[in-house]
N, C-alpha and C positions, 0 to 999 in steps of 0.2 A: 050222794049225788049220782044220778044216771049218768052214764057213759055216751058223749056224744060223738058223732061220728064227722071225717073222719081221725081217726086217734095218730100223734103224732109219738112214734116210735123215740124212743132214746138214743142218741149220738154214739151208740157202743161202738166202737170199728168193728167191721166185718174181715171176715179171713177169706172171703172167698163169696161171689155173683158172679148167676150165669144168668144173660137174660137171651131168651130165644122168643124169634117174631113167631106166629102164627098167623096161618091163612087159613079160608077156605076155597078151596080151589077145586072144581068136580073135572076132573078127565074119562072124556070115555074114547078107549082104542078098539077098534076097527078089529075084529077075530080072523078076518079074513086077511085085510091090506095095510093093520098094523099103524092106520091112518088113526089121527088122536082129534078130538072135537074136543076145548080148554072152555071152560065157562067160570070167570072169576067171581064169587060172591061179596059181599058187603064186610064180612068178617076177620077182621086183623088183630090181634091183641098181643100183648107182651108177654111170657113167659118166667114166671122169676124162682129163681133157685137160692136161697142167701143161706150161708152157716158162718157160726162167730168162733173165734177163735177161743180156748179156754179161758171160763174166765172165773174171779172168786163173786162170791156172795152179792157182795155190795153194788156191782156192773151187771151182774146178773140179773137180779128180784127185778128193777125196775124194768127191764125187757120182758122179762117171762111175766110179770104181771100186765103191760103192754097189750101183749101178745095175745094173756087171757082175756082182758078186756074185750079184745074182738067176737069173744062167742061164737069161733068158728068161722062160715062165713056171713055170718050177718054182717058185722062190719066192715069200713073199710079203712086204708092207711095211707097217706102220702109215702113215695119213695122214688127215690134216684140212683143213678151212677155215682156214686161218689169215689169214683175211681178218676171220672172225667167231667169234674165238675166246674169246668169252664169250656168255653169254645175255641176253637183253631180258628175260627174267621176273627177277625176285627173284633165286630158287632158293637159298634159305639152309635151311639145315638139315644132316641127311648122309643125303643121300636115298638108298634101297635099293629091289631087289626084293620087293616082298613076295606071296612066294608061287611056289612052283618050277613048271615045266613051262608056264609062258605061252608061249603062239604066237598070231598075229594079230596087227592093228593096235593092239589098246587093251593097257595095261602096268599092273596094280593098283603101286603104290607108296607107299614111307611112311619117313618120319622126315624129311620136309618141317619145317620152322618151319609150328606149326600157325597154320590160320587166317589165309592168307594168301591173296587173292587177284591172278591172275598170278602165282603161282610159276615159271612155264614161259612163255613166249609161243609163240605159232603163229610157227614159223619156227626158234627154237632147236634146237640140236645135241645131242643125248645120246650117248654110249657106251653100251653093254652088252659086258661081260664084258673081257680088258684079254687081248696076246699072241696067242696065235694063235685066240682064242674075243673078240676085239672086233670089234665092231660097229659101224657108224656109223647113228645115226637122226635123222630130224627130226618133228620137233612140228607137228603138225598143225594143232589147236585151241589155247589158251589153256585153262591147268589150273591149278585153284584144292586147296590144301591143305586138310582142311577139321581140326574141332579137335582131331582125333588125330595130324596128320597125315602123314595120308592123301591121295593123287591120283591117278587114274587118268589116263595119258597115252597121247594118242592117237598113232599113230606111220608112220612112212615110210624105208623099209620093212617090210610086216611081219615081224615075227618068226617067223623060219621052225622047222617042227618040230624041225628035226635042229642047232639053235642055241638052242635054248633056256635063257635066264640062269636063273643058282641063286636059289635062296631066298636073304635078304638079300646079296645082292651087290651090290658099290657101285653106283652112277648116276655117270657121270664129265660132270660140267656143263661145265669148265672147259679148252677145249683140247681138246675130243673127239676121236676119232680110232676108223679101220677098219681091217680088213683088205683088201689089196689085192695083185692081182696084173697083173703088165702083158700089154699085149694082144700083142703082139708074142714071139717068140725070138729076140730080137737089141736091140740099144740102139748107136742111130748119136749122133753128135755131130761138129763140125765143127770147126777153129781158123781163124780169118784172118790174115791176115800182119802183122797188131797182135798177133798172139800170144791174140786174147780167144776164150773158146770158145762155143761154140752149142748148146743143148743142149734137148731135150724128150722128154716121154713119153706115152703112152696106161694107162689103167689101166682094173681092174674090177673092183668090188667083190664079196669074196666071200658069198653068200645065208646 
């Protein structure tokens, strides 16, 4: 059976995630007066670093085979923080998009529990969209429901044109998760003579 995408990694605990934002950002300083002209482009993606901790055989195959499955970067993978897989806000309710075609930083939203402040906290995780249209975002600011509610969330990454979530579509609070694809065309791992295997990867998130 062909491998469809994108492929859902094995629950193995990780020993260790680093995720670093990217921008594109062009600067140009002045040679003379050291004055700087900033011009922000469209490009923000996630950066991911994951290594597992040693493991035997049986925890292993099914990740490295995973892993292979991707063919490098042809494919892609859902993946999260699963370090902070709940939020510091509230966030009770069944919160949606409201409203199609958003792109930018800020997200109109609603069916928040009204009236609540901190529904979200600066630092929390969202999804948009689930399969090969999720997303992973963080929470900028601390966002408050108000008595409809309603909250507009600020966000990181912005939401790019060509990803834009639907009119009510869920908000995934709980366990978020992206799309991802690895930086590499190949996937190494190691075994030691205890038989334990060694194992990491590089990723990037899709815009």
């Amino acid at each position: 059976m062909a491998t469809s995408f994108p492929v859902s990694l094995p629950t193995t605990g990780t020993m260790r995630i680093a995720l670093r934002q990217q921008s594109v950002v062009a600067v140009g300083t002045s040679p003379y007066t050291l004055e700087q002209q900033v011009q922000r482009h469209q490009g923000q993606v996630w950066r991911l670093d994951v290594s597992y901790p040693p493991m035997p055989r049986a925890l292993a195959e099914p990740l490295v085979a995973a892993l292979c499955s991707l063919n490098g970067r042809e494919g892609t993978f859902l993946f999260g923080d699963s370090a902070n897989k709940t939020p510091r806000g509230v966030a009770t309710g069944t919160p949606l998009v409201n409203g199609g075609s958003q792109s930018g930083e800020d997200l109109v939203t609603d069916g928040w529990t009204s009236g609540v402040t901190g529904i979200l906290k600066a630092g929390d995780w969202i999804q948009l969209g689930s399969a090969s249209t999720a997303r992973l975002h963080k929470v900028l600011a601390d966002a408050n429901s108000n008595g409809s509610g309603q909250a507009t969330l600020t966000l990181w990454p912005r939401i790019s044109p060509v990803a834009t979530p639907a009119d009510n579509s869920a908000i995934v609070t709980s366990y978020p998760k992206g799309l991802f694809r690895l930086e590499a065309d190949g996937q190494d791992w190691d075994v030691d003579t205890a038989k334990f295997y060694g194992l990491a990867f590089t990723a990037m998130s899709l815009p």
